[in-house]
Wavefront OBJ file of the C-alpha trace (Angstrom):
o trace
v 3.628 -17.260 -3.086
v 0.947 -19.628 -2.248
v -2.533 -20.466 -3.977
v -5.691 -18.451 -3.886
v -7.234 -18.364 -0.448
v -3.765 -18.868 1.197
v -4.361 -15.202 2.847
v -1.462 -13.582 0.764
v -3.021 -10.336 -0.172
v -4.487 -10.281 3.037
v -0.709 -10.064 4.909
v 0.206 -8.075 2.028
v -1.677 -5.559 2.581
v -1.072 -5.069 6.108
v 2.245 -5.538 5.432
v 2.446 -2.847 2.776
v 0.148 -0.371 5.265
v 2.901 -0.669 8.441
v 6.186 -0.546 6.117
v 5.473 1.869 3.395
v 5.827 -1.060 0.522
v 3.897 -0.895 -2.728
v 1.296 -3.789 -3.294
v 1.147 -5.091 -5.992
v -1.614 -8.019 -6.568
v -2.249 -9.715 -10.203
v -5.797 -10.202 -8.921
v -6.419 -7.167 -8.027
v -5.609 -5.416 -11.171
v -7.336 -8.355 -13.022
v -10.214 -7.640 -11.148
v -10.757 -4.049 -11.757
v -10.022 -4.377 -15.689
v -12.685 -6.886 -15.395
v -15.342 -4.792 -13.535
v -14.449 -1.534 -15.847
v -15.338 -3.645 -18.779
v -11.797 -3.272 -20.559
v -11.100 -5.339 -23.655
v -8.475 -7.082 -21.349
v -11.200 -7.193 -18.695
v -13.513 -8.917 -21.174
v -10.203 -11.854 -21.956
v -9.218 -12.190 -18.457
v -13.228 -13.018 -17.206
v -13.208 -15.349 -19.166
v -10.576 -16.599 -18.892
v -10.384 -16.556 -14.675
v -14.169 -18.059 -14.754
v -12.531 -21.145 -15.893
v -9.760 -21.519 -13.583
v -7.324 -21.017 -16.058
v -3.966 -18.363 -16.327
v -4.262 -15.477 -17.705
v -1.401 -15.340 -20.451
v 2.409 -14.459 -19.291
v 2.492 -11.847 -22.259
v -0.535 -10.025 -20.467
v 0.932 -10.483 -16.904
v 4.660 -9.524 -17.587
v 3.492 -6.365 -19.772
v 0.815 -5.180 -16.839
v 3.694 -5.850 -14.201
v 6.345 -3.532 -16.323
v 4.637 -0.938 -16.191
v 3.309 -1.173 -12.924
v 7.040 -1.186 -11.420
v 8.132 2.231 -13.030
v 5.258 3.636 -10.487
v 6.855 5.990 -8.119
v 5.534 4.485 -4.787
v 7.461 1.659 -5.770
v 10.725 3.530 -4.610
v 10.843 2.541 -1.056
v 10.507 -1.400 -1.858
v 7.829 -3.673 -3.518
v 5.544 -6.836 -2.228
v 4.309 -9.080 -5.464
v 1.553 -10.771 -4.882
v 0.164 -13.171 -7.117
v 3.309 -12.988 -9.528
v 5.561 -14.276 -10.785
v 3.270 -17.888 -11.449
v 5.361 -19.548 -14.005
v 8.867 -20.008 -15.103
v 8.561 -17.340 -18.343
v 7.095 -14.837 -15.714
v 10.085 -15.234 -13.055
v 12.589 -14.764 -15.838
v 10.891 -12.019 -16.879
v 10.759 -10.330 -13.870
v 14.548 -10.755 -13.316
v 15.034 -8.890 -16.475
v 12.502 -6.360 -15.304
v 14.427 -5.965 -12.117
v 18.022 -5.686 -13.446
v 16.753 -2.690 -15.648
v 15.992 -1.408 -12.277
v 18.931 -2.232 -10.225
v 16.969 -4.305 -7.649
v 16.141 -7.902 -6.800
v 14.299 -10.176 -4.898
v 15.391 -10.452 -1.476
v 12.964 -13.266 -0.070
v 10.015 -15.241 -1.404
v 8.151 -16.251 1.256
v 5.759 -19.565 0.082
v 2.269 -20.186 2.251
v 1.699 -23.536 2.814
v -1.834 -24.861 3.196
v -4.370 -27.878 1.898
v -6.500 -28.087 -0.877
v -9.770 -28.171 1.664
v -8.470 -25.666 3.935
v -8.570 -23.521 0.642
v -11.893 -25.003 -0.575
v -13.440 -24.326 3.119
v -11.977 -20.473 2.774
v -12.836 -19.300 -0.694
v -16.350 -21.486 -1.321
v -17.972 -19.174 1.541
v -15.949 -15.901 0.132
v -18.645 -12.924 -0.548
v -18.301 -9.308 -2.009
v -19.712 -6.418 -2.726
v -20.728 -5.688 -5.980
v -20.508 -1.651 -5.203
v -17.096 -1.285 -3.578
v -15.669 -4.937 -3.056
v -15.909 -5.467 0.465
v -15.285 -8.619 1.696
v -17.020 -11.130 3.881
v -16.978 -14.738 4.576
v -20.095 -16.984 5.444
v -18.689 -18.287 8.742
v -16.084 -16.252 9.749
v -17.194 -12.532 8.946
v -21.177 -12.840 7.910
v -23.266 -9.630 7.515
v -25.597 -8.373 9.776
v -28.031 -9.403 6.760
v -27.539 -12.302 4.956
v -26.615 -10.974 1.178
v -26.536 -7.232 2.212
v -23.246 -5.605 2.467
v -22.820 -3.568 5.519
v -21.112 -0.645 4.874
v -22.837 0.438 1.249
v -26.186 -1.789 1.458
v -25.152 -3.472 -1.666
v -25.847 -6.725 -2.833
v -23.340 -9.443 -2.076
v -22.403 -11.773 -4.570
v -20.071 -15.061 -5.145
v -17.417 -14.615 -7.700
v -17.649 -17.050 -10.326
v -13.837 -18.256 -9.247
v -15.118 -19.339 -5.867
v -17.132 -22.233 -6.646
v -15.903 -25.483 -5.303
v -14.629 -26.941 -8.709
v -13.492 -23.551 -10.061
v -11.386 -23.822 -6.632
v -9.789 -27.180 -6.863
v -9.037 -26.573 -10.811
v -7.262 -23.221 -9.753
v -5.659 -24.905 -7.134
v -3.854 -28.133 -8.940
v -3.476 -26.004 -12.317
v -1.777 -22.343 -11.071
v -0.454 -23.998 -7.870
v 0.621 -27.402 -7.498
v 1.431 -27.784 -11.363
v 2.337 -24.069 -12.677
v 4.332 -22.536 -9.176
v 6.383 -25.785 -8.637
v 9.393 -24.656 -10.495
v 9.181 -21.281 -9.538
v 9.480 -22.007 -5.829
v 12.634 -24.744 -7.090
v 13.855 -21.538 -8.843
v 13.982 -19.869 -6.134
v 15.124 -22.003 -3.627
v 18.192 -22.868 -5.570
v 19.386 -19.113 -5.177
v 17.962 -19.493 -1.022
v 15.616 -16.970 -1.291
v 12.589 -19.344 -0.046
v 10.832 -19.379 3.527
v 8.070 -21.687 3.548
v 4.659 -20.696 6.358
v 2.319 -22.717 7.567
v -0.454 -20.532 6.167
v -3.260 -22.395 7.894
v -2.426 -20.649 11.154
v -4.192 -18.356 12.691
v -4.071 -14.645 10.950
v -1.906 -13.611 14.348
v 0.359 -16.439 13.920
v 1.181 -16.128 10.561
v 1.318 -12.028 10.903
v 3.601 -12.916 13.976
v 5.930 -15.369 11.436
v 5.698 -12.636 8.498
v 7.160 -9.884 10.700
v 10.154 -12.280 12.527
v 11.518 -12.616 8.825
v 10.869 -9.216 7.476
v 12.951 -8.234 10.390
v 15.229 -10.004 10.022
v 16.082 -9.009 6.372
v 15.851 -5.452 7.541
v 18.788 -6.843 9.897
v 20.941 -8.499 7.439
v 20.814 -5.379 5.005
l 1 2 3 4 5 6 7 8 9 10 11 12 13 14 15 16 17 18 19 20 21 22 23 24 25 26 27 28 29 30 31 32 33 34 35 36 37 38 39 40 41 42 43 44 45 46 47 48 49 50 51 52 53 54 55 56 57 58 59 60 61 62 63 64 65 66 67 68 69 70 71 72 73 74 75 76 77 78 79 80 81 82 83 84 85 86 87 88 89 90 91 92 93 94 95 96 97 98 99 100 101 102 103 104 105 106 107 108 109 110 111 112 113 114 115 116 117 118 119 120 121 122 123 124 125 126 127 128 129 130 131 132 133 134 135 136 137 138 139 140 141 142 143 144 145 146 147 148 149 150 151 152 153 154 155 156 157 158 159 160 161 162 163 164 165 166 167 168 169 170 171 172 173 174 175 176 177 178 179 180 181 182 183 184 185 186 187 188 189 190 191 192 193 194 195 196 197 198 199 200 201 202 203 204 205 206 207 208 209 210 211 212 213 214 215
C-alpha cells in the first residue's frame, strides 16, 4: 500500500518476475479498459481524470474474477487494492472462499512533494506504454519514445493538482483505516519509500524472506 508514485508497481513487478507471484495492479487493468474503449473504460476515465475512486462495486467484482486466474496458484501481490474499508472486507471474503489470506501488507511511506516531483514529470507511450520520466529517464528525443518512435504523452492523472487531490482523497483520507485494519491483526511493515530503488528493493526482499522463513 502506499499512494500513486510511491514506486509500488514498480517493486511489484520485479518482485512478481524473481518469485513467480501473480501481479495484480488496479491501475493497470483500469488502464487498459480505458485505452480499449470499454464501457467501464469510458466510467473509469472519467472518473480517474478527476482524481476520484473508481467505485468498490467495480473494483471488488474486477478483483474476483481476477483471483480464480490460474497463475495465481503459487501466491498473489495486490497492488493498488484493497483502498477502502468495503474493499478489504471484501477481499477477506474473497480469500476465505479460497482458503488463503494475507500474510503481510507492506505500506510505502513517502511525502506529498516527493510524489508531486515523481509523477508531474511521468511520460508514456501512447503505442505500447513505456515509461519515462523528465529527469530521471528522458528520451533520447524529447516527446519521442525510444523503443516504438511513438509519441509521448502526460496522462491526464499526472498533473500537479490531479496529484495532490489523488493523494489526500485515495491516500491520506480513504487508506487510513485500511492500514489501522491491518495493523490491528500485525500484518503491517511500514518503508521508507523515498529511498533509493536499491534500498527499498534491498528492504522488500529482507521481509519477503523472512515470511518465506516463518512459513
Amino acid at each position: 500500500m502506499g499512494p500513486p508514485g510511491a514506486g509500488k508497481g514498480t517493486q511489484a513487478g520485479r518482485i512478481a518476475a524473481e518469485r513467480g507471484l501473480a501481479h495484480i495492479a488496479t491501475g493497470d487493468m483500469l488502464r487498459a479498459a480505458v485505452r480499449d474503449g470499454t464501457p467501464l473504460g469510458l466510467e473509469a476515465k472519467a472518473v480517474m481524470a478527476r482524481g476520484d475512486l473508481v467505485s468498490d462495486d467495480l473494483i471488488i467484482a474486477m478483483f474476483r474474477e481476477r483471483l480464480g486466474a490460474d497463475d495465481t496458484s503459487a501466491g498473489v501481490l495486490l497492488d493498488g487494492f484493497p483502498r477502502t474499508e468495503a474493499q478489504a472486507g471484501a477481499l477477506d471474503d474473497m480469500l476465505l472462499g479460497l482458503d488463503r489470506s494475507i500474510a503481510a501488507v507492506v505500506v510505502f511511506d513517502i511525502d506529498e512533494e516527493t510524489v508531486v516531483r515523481r509523477l508531474s514529470g511521468r511520460r508514456m507511450c501512447r503505442a505500447n506504454d513505456h515509461v519515462y520520466h523528465v529527469e530521471s529517464n528522458p528520451p533520447a528525443v524529447e516527446g519521442v519514445c525510444d523503443i516504438d518512435g511513438s509519441e509521448l504523452y502526460q496522462r491526464d492523472d499526472d498533473q500537479p493538482d490531479v496529484i495532490r487531490t489523488r493523494f489526500r482523497k485515495q491516500w491520506i483520507e480513504a487508506a487510513a483505516p485500511v492500514i489501522e485494519y491491518y495493523r490491528g491483526r500485525g500484518l503491517v511493515s511500514n518503508l521508507d519509500a523515498a529511498q533509493s530503488r536499491e534500498q527499498v528493493s534491498a528492504e522488500l526482499d529482507e521481509l519477503l524472506d523472512g515470511l518465506g522463513a516463518r512459513a
